[in-house]
N, C-alpha and C positions, 0 to 999 in steps of 0.2 A: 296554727295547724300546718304541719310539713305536707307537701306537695309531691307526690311520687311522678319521677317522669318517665312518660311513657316508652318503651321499648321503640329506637328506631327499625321502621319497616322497612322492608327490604327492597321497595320500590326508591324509598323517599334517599335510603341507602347509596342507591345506584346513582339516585341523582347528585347527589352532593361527591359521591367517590369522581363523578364523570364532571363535575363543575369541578373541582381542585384541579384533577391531572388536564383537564382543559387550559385552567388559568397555566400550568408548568407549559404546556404544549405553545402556549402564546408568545412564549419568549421565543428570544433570536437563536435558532437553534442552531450548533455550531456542525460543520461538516467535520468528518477523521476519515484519514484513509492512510493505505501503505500499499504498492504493491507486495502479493504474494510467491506471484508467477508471471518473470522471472524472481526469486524469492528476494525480497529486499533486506539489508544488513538490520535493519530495526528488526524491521520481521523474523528473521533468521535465532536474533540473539534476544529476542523477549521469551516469557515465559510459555509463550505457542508457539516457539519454533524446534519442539519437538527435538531430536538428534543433534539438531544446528547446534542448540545452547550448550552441548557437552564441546564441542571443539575451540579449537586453540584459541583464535579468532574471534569468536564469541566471546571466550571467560577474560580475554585479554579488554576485552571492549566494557564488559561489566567494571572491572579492576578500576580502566582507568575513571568510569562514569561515577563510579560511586556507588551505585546502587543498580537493580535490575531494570531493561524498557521495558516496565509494566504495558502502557500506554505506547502500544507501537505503533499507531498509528497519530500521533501529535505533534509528528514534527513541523511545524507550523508556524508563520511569521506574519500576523498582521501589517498590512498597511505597505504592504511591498507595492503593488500597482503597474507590475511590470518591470520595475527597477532594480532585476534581481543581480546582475553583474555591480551596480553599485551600493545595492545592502546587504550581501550576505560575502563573507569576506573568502579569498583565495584560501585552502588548505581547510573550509569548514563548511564546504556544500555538499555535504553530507551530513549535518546535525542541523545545516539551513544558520550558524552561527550560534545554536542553541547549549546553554551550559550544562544545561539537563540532558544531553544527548552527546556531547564532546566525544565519546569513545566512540563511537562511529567514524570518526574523522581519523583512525588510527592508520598508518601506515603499513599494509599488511600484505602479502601476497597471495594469502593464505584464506581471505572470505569467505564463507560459503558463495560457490556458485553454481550459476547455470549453463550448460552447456547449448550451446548454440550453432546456428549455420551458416554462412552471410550469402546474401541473395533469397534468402528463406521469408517466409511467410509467418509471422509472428503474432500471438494473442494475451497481449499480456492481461493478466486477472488483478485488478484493485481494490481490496476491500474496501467497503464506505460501509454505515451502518445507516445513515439516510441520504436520500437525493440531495444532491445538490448542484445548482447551473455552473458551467465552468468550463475552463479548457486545458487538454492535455499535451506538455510540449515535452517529448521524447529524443534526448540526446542520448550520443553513443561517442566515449571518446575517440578522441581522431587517431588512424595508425602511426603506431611506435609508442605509444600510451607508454607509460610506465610507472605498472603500479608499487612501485617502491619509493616510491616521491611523494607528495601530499598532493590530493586532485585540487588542479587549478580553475578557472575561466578560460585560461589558453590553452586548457586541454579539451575544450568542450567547440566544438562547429561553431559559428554565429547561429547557423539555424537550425533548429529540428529538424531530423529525417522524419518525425508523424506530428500531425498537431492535429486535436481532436477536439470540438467541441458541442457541450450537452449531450456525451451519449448515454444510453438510457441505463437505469440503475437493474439489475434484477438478480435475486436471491442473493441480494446484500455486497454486490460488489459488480465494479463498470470492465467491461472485455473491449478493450481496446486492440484494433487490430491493425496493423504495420507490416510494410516489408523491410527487411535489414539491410544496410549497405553491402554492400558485394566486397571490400575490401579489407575487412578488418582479420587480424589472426589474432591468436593469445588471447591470451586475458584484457579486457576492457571494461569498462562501466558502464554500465543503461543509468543515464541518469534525468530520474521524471518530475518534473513542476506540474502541481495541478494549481494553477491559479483561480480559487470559485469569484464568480461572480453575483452569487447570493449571499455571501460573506464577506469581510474584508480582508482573509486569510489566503495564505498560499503555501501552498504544501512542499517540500524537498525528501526527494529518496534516491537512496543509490540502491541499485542493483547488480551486482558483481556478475559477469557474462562470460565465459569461454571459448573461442572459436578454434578450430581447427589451423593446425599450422603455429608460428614461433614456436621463441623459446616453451618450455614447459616449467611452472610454477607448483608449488605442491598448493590444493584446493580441496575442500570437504564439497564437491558437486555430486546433482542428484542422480537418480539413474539415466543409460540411456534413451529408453522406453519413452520415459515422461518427457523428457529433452526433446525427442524425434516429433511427439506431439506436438509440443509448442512451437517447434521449427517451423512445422507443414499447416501450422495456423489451426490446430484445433487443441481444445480447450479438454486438458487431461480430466480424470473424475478426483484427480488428485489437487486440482486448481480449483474446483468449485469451493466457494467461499458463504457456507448459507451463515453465517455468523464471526463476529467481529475476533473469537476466539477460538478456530480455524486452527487444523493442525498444518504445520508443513512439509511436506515428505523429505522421509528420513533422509539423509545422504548416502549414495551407496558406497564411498571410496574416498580416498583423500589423495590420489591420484593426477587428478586436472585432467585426464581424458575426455576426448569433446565425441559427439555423435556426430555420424554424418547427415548430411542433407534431406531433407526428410520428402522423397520423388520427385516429382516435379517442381514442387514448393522450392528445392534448393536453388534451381538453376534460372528462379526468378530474377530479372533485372529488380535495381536497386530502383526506390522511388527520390528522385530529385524535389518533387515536392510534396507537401502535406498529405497526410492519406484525406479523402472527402470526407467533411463535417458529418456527425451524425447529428440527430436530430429527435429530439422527445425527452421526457425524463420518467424513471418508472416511479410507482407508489412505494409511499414508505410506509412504515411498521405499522399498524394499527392499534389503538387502545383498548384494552381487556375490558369487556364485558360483566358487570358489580353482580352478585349474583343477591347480596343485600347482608347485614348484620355484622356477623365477624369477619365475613368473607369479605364484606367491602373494605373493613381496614384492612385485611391483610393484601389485599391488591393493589390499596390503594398507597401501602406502603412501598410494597413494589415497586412499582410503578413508578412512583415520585421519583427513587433512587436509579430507576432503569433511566430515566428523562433527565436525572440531574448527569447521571454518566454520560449521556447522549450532546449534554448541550455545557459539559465542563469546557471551562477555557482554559 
């Protein structure tokens, strides 16, 4: 005699939806991030950098990579530990030595950038899609930079003008905040290592920056509006990052005009050493609620695929 079985209830649903994506949640979950603002080349030329991905720069950077930076946020090198001057080689600390990211490392003058201030008061926006302990070490090429040459280690300080560590995550991305050296003009690189320490991973991004004064480069930078924000250290509506897929503001010009110093913020002395450590980490995402039957596969399908996105390596 065949046995009918019973229809799962929507309680017993919830539990079993909330025990699987529990088991996914137990693994080692991998941290991603990129700066946004000041806009990062990954960021700029993946498929959420909006305006960026039509410019020269960008499509040249596809060309050479092979394919689009789906994944802008991945440039990422386990097992560095600090040793980033002797694992990631000169002419590819901007793909962090990565082949899947190679066109980033392109020789260009032409970047999407951001225009900036030096002496200013700076907030740069990170996206991350969850917490993770770690520290942020902020280089700025040294004056006479010249970005027509491949970016070296010798074009990089020995030390960070900001080093930042554990600051706290919220609405899906870390605001780091720095003062800029006083002496930079032209075109130069922000260039950011997030080294986590809940991971064995370490992050590399360039970010292409403007200043006031040299020569003049042709560049797809944003407006001056949003620039003047970031300057004077506050954080534009156009930097808020509530999600990993974040648009980036369009470019106004292809120009290279920089903004000026955004009031007092400008005429800040430089800091010689590290900005002060922040401290705490915020919460991350929460797990959806099974409401029980079809609904729990279908959440729970969700779900599995949102966590497996979350903790890809």
């Amino acid at each position: 005699m065949s046995r009918t079985t019973a229809p799962l209830r929507p309680a017993a649903a919830a539990a079993a939806a909330g025990a699987l994506l529990a088991l996914w949640a137990a693994g080692p979950a991998q941290a991603h991030g990129a700066p946004t603002d000041p806009v990062s080349r990954t960021f700029a030329c993946s498929p959420d950098g909006g305006a960026y991905t039509r410019t020269a720069a960008c499509r040249a950077a596809v060309a050479a990579n092979g394919a689009p930076f789906t994944f802008f946020d991945d440039v990422r090198v386990p097992d560095v530990g600090g040793r980033d001057r002797q694992v990631i080689p000169d002419g590819k600390l901007c793909s962090g030595g990565l082949s899947g990211y190679k066109g980033l490392d392109l020789t260009r003058p032409d970047w999407p950038a951001t225009r900036l201030a030096p002496g200013a008061r700076l907030t740069m926006t990170y996206a991350a899609p969850i917490p993770h302990a770690g520290t942020f070490r902020l280089y700025l090429t040294k004056p006479g930079y010249d970005p027509d040459r491949p970016l070296t280690w010798s074009d990089l300080p020995s030390r960070p003008f900001a080093e930042v560590k554990d600051p706290p995550l919220r609405d899906d991305a870390y605001r780091i905040g720095a003062t800029l050296p006083r002496d930079r003009t032209g075109r130069q690189v922000l260039y950011t290592i997030w080294q986590t320490s809940s991971t064995p991973d370490t992050y590399y991004s360039c970010s292409d920056v403007v200043f006031p004064g040299g020569a003049a480069k042709s560049s797809a930078s944003r407006p001056a509006s949003a620039a003047s924000a970031s300057a004077s250290g506050a954080v534009p509506a156009s930097a808020a990052t509530p999600s990993r897929r974040a648009s980036a503001t369009s470019p106004a010009d292809s120009t290279g005009a920089t903004a000026q110093p955004g009031g007092s913020a400008g005429k800040q002395a430089a800091s010689s050493t590290p900005v002060a450590d922040a401290t705490g980490v915020g919460a991350g995402p929460s797990a959806p609620v099974v409401a029980g039957g079809a609904a729990a596969v279908l959440v729970l399908t969700g779900g599995a695929a949102l966590l497996l996105r979350l903790r890809r390596r």
